[in-house]
C-alpha positions in Angstrom: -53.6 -70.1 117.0 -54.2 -66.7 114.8 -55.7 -64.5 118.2 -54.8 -65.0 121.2 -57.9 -65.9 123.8 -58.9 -66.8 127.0 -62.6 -67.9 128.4 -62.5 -69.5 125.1 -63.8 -73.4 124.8 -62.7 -76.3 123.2 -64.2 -79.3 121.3 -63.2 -82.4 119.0 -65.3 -82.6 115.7 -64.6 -84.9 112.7 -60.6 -84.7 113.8 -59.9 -81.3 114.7 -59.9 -79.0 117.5 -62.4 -76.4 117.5 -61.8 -73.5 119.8 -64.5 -70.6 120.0 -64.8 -67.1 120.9 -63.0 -65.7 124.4 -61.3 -62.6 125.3 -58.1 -61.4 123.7 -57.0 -58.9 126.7 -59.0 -56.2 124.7 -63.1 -57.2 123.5 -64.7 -60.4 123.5 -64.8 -62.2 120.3 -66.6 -64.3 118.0 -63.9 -66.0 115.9 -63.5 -69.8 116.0 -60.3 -71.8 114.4 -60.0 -75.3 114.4 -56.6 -77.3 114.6 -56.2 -80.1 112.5 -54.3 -82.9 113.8 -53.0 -84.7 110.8 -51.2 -81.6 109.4 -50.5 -79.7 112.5 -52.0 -76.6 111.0 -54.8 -74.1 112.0 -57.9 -73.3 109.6 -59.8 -70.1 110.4 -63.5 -70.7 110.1 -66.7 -68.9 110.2 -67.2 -66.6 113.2 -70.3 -66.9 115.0 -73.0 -64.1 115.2 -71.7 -62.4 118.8 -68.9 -62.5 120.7 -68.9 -64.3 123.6 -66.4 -65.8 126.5 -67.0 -68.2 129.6 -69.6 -69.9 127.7 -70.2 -73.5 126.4 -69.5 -75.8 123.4 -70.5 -79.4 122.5 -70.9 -81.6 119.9 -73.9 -84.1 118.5 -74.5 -86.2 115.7 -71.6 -83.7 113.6 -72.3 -80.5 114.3 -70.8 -77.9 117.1 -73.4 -76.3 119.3 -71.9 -73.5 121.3 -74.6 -71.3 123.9 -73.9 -68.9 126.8 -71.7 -66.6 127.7 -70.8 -63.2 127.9 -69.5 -60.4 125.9 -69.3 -57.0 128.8 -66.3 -55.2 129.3 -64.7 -54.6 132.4 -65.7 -51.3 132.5 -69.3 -51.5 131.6 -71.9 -54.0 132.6 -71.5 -58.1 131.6 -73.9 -58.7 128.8 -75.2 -62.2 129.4 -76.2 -64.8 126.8 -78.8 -67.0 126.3 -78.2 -67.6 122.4 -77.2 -71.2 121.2 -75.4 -71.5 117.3 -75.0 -74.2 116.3 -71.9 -75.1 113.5 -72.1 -77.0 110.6 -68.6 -77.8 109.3 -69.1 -79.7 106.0 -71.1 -76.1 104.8 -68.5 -74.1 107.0 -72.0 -72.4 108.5 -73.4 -71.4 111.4 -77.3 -71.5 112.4 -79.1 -69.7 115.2 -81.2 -72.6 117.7 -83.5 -72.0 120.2 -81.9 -70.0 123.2 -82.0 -71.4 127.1 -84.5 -70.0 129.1 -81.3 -68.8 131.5 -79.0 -66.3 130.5 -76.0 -67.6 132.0 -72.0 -67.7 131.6 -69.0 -69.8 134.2 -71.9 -73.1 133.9 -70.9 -76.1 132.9 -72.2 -78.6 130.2 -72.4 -82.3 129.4 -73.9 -84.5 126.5 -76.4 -87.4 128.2 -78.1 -89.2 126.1 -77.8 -87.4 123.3 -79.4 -84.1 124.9 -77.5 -81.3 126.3 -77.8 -79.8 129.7 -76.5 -76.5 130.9 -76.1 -76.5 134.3 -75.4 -73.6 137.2 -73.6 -70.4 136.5 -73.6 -66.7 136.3 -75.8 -64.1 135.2 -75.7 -61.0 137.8 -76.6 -64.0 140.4 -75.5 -67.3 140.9 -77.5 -70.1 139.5 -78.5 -73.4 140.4 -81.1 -74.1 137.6 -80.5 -77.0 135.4 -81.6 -76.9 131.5 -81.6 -79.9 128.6 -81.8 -79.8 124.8 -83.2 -81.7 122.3 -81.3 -81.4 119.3 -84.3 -83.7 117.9 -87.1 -81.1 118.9 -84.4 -77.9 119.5 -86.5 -77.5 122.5 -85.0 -76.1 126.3 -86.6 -77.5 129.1 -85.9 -77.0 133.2 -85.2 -80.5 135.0 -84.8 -80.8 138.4 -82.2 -77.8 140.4 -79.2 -78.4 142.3 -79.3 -78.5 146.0 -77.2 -75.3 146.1 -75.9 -72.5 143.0 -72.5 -72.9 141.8 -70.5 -70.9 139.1 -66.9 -72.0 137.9 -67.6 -75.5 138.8 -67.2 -78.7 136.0 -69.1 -81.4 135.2 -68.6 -84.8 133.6 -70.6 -88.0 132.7 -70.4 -91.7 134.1 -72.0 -94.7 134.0 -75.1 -92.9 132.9 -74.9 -90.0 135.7 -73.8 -86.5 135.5 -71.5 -85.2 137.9 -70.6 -81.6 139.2 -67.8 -80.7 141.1 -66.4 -77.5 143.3 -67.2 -74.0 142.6 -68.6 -70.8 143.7 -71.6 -70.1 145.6 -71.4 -66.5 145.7 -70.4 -66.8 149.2 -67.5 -69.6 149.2 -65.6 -71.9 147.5 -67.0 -75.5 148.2 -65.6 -78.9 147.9 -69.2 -80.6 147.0 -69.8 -83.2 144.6 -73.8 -83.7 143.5 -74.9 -86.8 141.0 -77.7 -86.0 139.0 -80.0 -89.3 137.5 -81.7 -88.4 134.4 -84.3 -91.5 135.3 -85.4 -89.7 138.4 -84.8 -86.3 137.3 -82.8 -86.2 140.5 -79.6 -85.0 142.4 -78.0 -86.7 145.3 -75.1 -86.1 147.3 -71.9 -88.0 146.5 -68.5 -88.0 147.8 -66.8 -84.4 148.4 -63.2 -83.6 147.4 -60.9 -82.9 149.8 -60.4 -79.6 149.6 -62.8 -76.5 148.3 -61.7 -75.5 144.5 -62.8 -73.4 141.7 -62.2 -73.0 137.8 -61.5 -77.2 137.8 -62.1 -79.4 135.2 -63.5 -83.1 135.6 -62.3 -85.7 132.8 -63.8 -89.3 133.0 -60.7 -91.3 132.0 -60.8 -95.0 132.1 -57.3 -96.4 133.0 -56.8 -99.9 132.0 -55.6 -102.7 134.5 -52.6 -103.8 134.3 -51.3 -107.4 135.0 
């Protein structure tokens, strides 16, 4: 890459890699690059309209939407976002959608039904509130809360359910595992990992049988 970052995030769009914003050891920043697989090279695109770190990014229908984060200095107070962009490619352009009703950075976010939830997190406490977008309506709306706040956890989606995994409470690491059924607008408690973690990631991989 061109800058070096971490609390940056990562998506795939149209073939490349798009990694946004992060720190650099010095200030948070708003620059994005995208990898292109094909010719092994990195393209600097259009930086986004704040810095930010420890946020989210996802994709729908085309386009990058990246919302949350932070852009405070070790020294000073965290700044905490509620601001989604969203990232047109084809026009090398970014827009400014609707913010979350929770400022909030170290949450997690998956793409369900082609609506985007922001889940748990950060902002001078620790959530447990649950948001989902509409990219149809660009319209934030609370859904049901998980059963306790986590930062620094992951998420992932199968068979139709989202999943979130590990974290911290603000008081401990946990090994907890909640399920959360869009139908219902409900979380229930499934199977806990075997030990308490934070700063995981969860990948849904499906591994073929073999004969």
């Amino acid at each position: 890459m061109a800058q070096c970052r971490n609390g940056c995030k990562a998506a795939l769009l149209n073939g490349a890699l798009y990694v946004v914003g992060g720190h650099d050891g010095f200030s948070y920043l708003d620059t994005v690059e995208a990898f292109h697989f094909q010719g092994n090279s990195w393209e600097v695109c259009a930086p986004m309209s704040i810095p930010r770190g420890f946020g989210c990014c996802t994709v729908i229908d085309g386009m990058l939407y990246v919302f949350g984060g932070t852009s405070g200095n070790a020294n000073e107070d965290n700044m905490y976002h509620s601001e989604m962009e969203r990232y047109d490619p084809r026009q090398n352009l970014w827009s400014k959608m609707a913010p979350m009703h929770d400022a909030r950075a170290y949450f997690a976010s998956v793409v369900l039904n082609n609506c985007i939830y922001a889940i748990g997190g950060f902002n001078g406490r620790w959530l447990n509130t649950v948001e989902k977008y509409d990219p149809q309506t660009n319209r934030w709306q609370y859904v049901r809360e998980l059963s306790i706040p986590r930062s620094s956890f992951s998420a992932t989606v199968h068979d139709g359910y989202v999943y979130v995994a590990g974290g911290f409470t603000g008081k401990a690491n946990v090994n907890t595992v909640e399920r959360y059924d869009p139908c219902r607008d409900r979380w229930g408690t499934a199977c806990g990992m075997p030990m308490n973690r934070y700063g995981l990631q969860l990948v849904n991989v499906q591994i073929p049988c073999r004969k």
